[in-house]
C-alpha positions as CSV (number, residue, x, y, z in Angstrom):
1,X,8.7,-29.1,-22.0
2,X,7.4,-26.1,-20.7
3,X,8.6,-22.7,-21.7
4,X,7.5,-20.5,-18.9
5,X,8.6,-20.8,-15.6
6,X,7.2,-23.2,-13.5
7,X,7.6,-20.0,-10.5
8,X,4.7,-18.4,-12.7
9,X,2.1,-21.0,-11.2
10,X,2.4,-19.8,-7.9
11,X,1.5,-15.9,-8.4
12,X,-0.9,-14.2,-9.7
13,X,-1.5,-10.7,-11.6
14,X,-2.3,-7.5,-9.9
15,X,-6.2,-7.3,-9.4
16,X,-6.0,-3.7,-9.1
17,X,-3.2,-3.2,-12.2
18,X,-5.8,-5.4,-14.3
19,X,-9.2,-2.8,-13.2
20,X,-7.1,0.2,-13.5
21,X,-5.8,-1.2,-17.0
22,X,-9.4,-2.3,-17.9
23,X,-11.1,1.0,-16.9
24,X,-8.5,2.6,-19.0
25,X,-9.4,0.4,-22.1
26,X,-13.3,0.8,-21.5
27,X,-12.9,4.6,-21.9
28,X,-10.3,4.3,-25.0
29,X,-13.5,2.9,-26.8
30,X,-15.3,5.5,-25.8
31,X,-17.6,4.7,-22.5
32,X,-18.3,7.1,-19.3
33,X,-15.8,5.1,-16.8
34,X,-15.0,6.6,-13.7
35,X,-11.6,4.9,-12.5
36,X,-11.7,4.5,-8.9
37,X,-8.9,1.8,-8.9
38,X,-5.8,3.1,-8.7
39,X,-3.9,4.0,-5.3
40,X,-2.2,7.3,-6.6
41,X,-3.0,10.5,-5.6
42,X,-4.5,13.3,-8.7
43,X,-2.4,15.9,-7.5
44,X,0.4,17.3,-9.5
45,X,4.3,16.5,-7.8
46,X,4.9,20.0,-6.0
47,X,7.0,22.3,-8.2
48,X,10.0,22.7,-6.2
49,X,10.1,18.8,-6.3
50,X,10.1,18.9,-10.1
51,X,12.4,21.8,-10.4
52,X,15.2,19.9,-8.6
53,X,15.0,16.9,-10.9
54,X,15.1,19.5,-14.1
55,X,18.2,20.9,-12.3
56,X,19.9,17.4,-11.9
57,X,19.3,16.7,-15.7
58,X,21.1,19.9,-16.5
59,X,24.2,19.8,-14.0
60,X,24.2,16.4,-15.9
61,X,23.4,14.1,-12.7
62,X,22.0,11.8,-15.4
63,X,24.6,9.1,-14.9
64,X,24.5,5.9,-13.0
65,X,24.5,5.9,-9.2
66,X,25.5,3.6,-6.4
67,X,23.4,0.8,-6.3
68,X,21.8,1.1,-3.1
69,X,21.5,5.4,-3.5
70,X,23.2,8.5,-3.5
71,X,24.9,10.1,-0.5
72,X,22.8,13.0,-0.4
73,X,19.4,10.8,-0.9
74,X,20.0,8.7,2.2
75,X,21.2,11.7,4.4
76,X,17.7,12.9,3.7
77,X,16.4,9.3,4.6
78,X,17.8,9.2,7.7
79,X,16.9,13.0,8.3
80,X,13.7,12.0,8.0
81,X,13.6,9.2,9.9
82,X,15.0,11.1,13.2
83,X,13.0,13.8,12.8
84,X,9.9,12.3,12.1
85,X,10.3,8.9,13.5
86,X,12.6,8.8,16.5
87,X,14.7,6.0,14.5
88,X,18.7,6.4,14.1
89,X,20.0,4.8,11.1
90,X,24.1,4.8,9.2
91,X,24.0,5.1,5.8
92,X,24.9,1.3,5.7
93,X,21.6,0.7,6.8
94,X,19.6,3.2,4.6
95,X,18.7,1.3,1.2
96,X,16.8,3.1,-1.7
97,X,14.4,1.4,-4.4
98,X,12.2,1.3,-7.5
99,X,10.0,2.4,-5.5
100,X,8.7,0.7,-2.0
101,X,7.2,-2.7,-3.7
102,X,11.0,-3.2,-5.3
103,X,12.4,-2.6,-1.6
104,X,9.6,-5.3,-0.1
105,X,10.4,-7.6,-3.0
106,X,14.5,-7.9,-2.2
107,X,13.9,-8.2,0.9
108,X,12.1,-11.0,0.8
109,X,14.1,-12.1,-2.0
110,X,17.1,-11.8,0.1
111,X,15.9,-13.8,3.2
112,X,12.7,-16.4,2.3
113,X,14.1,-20.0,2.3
114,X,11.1,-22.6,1.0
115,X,9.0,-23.3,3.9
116,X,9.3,-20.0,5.3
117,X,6.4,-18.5,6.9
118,X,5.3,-14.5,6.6
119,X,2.1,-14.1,8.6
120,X,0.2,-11.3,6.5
121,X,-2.9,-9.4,8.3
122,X,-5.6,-9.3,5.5
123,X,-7.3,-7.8,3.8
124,X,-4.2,-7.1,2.5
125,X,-2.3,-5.3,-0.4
126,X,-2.3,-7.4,-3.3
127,X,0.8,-7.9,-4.2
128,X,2.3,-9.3,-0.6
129,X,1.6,-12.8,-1.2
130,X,2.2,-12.8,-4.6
131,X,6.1,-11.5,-3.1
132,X,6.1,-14.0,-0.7
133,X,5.2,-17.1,-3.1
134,X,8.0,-15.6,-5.5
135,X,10.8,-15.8,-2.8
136,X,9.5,-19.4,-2.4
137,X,7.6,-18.8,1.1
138,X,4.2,-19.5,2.4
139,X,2.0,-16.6,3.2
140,X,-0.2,-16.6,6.2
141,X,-2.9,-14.7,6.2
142,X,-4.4,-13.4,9.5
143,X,-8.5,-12.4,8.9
144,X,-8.8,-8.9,10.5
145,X,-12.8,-8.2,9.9
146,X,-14.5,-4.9,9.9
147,X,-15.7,-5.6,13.5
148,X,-11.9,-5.9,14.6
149,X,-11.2,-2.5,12.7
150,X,-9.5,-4.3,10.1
151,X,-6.8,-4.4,12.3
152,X,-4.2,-7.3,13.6
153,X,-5.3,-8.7,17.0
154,X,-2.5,-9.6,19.6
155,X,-3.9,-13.0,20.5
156,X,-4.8,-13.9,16.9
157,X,-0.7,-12.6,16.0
158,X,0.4,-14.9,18.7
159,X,-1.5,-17.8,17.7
160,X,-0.5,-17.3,13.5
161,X,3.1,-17.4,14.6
162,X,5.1,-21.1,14.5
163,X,8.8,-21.9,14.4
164,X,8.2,-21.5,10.7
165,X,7.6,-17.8,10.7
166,X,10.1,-15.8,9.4
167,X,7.9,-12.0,8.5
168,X,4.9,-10.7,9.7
169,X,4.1,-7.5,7.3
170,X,2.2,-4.8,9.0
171,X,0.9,-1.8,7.3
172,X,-0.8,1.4,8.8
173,X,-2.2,3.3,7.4
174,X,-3.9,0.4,5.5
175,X,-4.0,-0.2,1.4
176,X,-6.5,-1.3,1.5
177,X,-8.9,-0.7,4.0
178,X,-7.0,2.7,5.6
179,X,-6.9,1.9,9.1
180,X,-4.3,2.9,11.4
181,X,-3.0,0.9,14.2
182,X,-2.9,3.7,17.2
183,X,0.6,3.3,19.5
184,X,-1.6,1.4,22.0
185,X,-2.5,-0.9,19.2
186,X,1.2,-1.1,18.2
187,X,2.9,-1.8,21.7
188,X,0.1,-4.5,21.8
189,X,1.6,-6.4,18.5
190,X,5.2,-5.4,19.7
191,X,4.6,-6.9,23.4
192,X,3.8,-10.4,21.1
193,X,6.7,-10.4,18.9
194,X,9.2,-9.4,21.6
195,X,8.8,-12.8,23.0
196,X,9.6,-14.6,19.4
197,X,12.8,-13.4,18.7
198,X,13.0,-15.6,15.5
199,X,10.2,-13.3,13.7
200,X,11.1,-10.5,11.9
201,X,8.9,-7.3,11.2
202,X,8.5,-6.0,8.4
203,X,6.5,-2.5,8.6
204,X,5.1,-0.6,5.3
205,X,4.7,2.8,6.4
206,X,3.8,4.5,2.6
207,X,0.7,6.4,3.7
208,X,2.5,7.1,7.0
209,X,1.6,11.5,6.3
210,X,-2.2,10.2,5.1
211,X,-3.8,10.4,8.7
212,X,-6.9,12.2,9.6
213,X,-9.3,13.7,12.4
214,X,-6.0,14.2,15.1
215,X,-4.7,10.7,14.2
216,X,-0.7,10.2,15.2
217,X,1.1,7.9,13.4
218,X,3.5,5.4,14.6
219,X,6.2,2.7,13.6
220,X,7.0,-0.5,15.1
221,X,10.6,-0.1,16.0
222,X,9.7,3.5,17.2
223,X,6.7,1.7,19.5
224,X,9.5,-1.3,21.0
225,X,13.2,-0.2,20.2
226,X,14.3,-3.7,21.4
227,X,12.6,-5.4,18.1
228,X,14.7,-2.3,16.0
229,X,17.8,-4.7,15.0
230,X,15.0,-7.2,13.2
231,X,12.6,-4.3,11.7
232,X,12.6,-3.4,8.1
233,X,11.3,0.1,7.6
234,X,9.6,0.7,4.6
235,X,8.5,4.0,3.2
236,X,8.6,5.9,0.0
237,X,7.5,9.4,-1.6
238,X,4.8,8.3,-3.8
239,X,1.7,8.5,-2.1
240,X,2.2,11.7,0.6
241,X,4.7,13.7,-2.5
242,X,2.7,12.5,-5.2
243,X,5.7,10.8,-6.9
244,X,4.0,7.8,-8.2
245,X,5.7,7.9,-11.1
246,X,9.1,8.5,-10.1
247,X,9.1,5.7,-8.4
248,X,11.5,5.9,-5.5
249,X,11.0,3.8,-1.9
250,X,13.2,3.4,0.7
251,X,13.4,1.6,3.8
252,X,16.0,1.7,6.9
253,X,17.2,-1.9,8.8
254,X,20.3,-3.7,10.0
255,X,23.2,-3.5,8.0
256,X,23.3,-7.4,7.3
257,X,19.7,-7.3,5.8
258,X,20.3,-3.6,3.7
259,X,23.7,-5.3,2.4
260,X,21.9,-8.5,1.2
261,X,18.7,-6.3,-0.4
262,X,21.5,-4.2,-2.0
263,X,23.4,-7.5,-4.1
264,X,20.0,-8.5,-5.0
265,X,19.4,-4.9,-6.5
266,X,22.3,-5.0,-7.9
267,X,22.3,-8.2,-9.8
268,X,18.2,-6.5,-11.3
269,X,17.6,-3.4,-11.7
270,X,20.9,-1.6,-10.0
271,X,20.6,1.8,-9.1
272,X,17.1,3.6,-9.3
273,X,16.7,6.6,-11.5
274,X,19.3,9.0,-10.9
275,X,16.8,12.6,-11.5
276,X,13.9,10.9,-9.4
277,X,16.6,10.4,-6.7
278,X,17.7,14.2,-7.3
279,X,13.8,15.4,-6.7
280,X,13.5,12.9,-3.6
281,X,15.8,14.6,-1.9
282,X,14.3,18.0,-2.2
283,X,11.4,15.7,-1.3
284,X,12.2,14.8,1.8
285,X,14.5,18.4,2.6
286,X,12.3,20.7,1.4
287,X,9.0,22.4,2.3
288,X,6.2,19.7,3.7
289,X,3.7,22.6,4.3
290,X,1.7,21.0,0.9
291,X,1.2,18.0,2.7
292,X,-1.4,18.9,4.8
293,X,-3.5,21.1,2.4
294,X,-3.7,17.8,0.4
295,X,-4.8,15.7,3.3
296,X,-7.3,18.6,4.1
297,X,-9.4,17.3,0.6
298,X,-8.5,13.7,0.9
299,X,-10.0,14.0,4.5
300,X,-13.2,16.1,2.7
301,X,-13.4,13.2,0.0
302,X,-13.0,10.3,2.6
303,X,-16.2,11.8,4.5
304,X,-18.3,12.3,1.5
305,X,-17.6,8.6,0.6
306,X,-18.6,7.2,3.0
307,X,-21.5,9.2,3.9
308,X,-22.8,8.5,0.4
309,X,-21.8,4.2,0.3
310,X,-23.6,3.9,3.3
311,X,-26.7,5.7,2.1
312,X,-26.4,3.1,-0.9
313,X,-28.8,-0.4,-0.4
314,X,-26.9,-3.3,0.8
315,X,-23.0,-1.4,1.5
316,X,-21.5,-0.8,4.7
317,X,-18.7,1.3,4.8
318,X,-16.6,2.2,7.9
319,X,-14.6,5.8,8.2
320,X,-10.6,4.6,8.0
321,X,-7.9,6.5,10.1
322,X,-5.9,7.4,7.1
323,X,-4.3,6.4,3.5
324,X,-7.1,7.0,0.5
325,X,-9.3,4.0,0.5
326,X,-12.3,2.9,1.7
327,X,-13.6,-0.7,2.5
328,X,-17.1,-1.2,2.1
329,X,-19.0,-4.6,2.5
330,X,-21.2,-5.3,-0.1
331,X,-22.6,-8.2,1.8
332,X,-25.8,-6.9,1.5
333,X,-25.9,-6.7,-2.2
334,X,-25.1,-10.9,-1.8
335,X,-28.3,-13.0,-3.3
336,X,-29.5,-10.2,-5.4
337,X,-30.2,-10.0,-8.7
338,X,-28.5,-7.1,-10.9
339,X,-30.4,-5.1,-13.7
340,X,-28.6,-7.8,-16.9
341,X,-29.9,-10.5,-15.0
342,X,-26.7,-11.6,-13.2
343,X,-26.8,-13.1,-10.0
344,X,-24.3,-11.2,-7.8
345,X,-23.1,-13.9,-6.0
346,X,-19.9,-12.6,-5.0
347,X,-17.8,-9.8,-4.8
348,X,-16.2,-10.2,-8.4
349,X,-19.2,-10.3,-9.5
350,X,-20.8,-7.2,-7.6
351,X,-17.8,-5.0,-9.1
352,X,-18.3,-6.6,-12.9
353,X,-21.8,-5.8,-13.0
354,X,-21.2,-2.5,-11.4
355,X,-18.5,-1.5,-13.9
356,X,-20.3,-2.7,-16.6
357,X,-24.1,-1.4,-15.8
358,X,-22.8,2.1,-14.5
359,X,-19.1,2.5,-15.4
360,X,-17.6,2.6,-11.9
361,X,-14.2,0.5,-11.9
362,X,-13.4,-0.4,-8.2
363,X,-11.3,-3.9,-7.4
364,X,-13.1,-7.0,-5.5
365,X,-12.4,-7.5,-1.4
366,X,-11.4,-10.8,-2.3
367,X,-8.4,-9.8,-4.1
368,X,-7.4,-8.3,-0.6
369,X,-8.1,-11.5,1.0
370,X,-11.2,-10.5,2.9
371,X,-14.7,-10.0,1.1
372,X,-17.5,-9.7,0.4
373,X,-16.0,-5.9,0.1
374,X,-14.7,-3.6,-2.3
375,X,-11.7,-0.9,-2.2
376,X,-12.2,2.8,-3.3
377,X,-9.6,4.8,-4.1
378,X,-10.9,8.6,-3.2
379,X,-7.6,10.4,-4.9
380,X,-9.4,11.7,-7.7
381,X,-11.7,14.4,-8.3
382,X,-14.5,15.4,-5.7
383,X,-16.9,15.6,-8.6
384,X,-16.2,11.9,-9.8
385,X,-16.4,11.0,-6.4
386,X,-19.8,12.5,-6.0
387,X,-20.7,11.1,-9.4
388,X,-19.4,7.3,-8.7
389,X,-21.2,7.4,-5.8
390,X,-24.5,8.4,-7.0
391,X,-24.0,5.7,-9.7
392,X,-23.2,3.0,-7.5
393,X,-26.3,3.8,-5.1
394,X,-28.2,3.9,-8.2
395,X,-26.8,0.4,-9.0
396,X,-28.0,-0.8,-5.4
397,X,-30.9,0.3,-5.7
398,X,-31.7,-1.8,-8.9
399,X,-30.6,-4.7,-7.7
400,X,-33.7,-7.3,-6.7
């Protein structure tokens, strides 16, 4: 009899966990590697943010919390979400997380039966299906191609969806292709899913502050407020606090669906970390000003990333809307040979042979559900930027 869990057959591990954890590895034994796999920003967590937590550790707010959050964290939650968002939540309806994947995972925990359907635009973030096949659904992936901007049509929505379909998942800005749906592009999805009132939405708005060149940024039950009592809204302060590590989402819904997410919470992990709670508060409270002096050099870096992959032989790489990623094709690189000998013959392969001929780490489009592609995370340093990309135009180039 088996040991494992029979569950384990149907998921798979994080593609970009495994690069990041690889590039980490090749570097331990001493090789140039230039990581450009992991989705978390390289600047420090502002100082007033950290200060706050130090303070909660010595007022002794080190204790455990109520499951779903403190008080004073989802007063800032829904704060936020009035202010920034147009969107009036309770506290009933405020839930808070190990960080946003935790918040996605009991929610789908706490309503997929088997057979349930969550149509999923891809490419995708990695870890959405894997959810889904967890909680016992089927995921439905929706290709969105460069040509549509990556983005969810309205007739290809309405034709994915089936009596079956219990989620679709939409999120803008993008991991991992960074495009943003404009309010247009929204109300267009919306209009869809207003006439299926069995289909539930479930919007991921983490690189919500990570938009670029005038871009404004909205949310599905902001867009239609008659789809707000069967909207999840998912957000966090990792990416636009650089809080990563602290790992704290948080998402606003109906009371039923926050209530059920909360038991589920409770009977795992309970309560998040009490301190990261603390410092999410002054997060979300406190001065925001740092926020756009970061997106100043993300926006720098995204424009001399893609100015230098599509100088590079065979890569096409369209300018996003927002988050830190970029999406090149590497069809052009299909076919070729690479300097070991290799036939790239896919996308796994273009990213092996360019990690292990030049020591860029970057994670296949096929792990996203769309290649042949490849996802860059530009939240590192300008000069390994520059340096990555020269190496990986110097890669193209070799190939014959």
């Amino acid at each position: 009899m088996a040991f494992l869990s029979a569950a384990l057959d149907r998921v798979k591990p994080s593609a970009t966990i495994a690069v990041t954890d690889k590039a980490r590895a090749l570097k331990a034994a001493g090789r140039n590697v230039i990581g450009l796999g992991a989705g978390e920003p390289d600047f420090d967590t502002p100082a007033n943010i950290k200060l706050a937590a130090i303070r909660a550790i010595e007022a002794g707010k080190t204790k455990y919390t109520d499951v779903g959050g403190i008080p004073e964290l989802k007063e800032a939650i829904i704060a936020k979400f009035q202010r920034e968002n147009g969107l009036s939540y309770k506290p009933n309806q405020i839930i808070v997380g190990t960080g946003g994947k935790q918040v996605l995972y009991n929610a789908l925990m706490a309503t997929i039966n088997p057979g349930d359907e969550v149509i999923i635009p891809a490419p995708y973030w990695v870890s959405y299906p894997e959810m889904v096949a967890l909680a016992g659904g089927e995921s439905v992936p929706v290709v969105c191609p460069a040509s549509t901007g990556f983005k969810l049509r309205p007739e290809d929505l309405e034709k994915a969806i089936t009596p079956k379909t219990k989620w679709v998942i939409l999120c803008s800005p993008s991991n991992p292709t960074g495009s943003a749906y404009t309010r247009s592009e929204l109300k267009a999805l919306t209009d869809v899913l207003v006439k299926h009132p069995h289909v539930w939405v479930m919007t991921d708005d983490m690189y919500e502050h990570l938009v670029y060149d005038d871009f404004v940024f909205t949310t599905a039950a902001q867009v239609e407020p008659s789809l707000y009592e069967r909207t999840l809204t998912v957000n966090g302060v990792s990416k636009a606090y650089c809080m990563t590590g602290w790992r704290i989402g948080y998402a606003g819904g109906p009371a039923q669906l926050i209530k059920a997410m909360a038991t589920i919470q409770s009977q795992s992990t309970s309560n998040p970390s009490s301190i990261a709670q603390w410092a999410s508060v002054e997060a979300l409270n406190g001065p925001q000003d740092f926020i756009a002096a970061n997106n100043k050099v993300f926006k720098e870096r995204r424009d001399l990333v893609v100015s230098m992959l599509n100088q590079a032989a065979g890569i096409e790489c369209p300018r996003p809307e927002g988050a830190f990623y970029v999406y090149p094709s590497c069809a052009g690189t299909i076919g070729k040979t690479a300097p070991t000998g290799k036939l790239i013959d896919n996308d796994e392969t273009f990213v092996t042979e360019l990690l292990e001929s030049e020591g860029v780490a970057v994670v296949q489009g096929s792990a996203f559900g769309l290649g042949p592609a490849f996802r860059i995370s530009y939240a590192t340093k300008t000069s390994d930027l520059e340096d990555a990309c020269k190496r990986i135009q110097r890669f193209c180039g070799n190939l014959r």
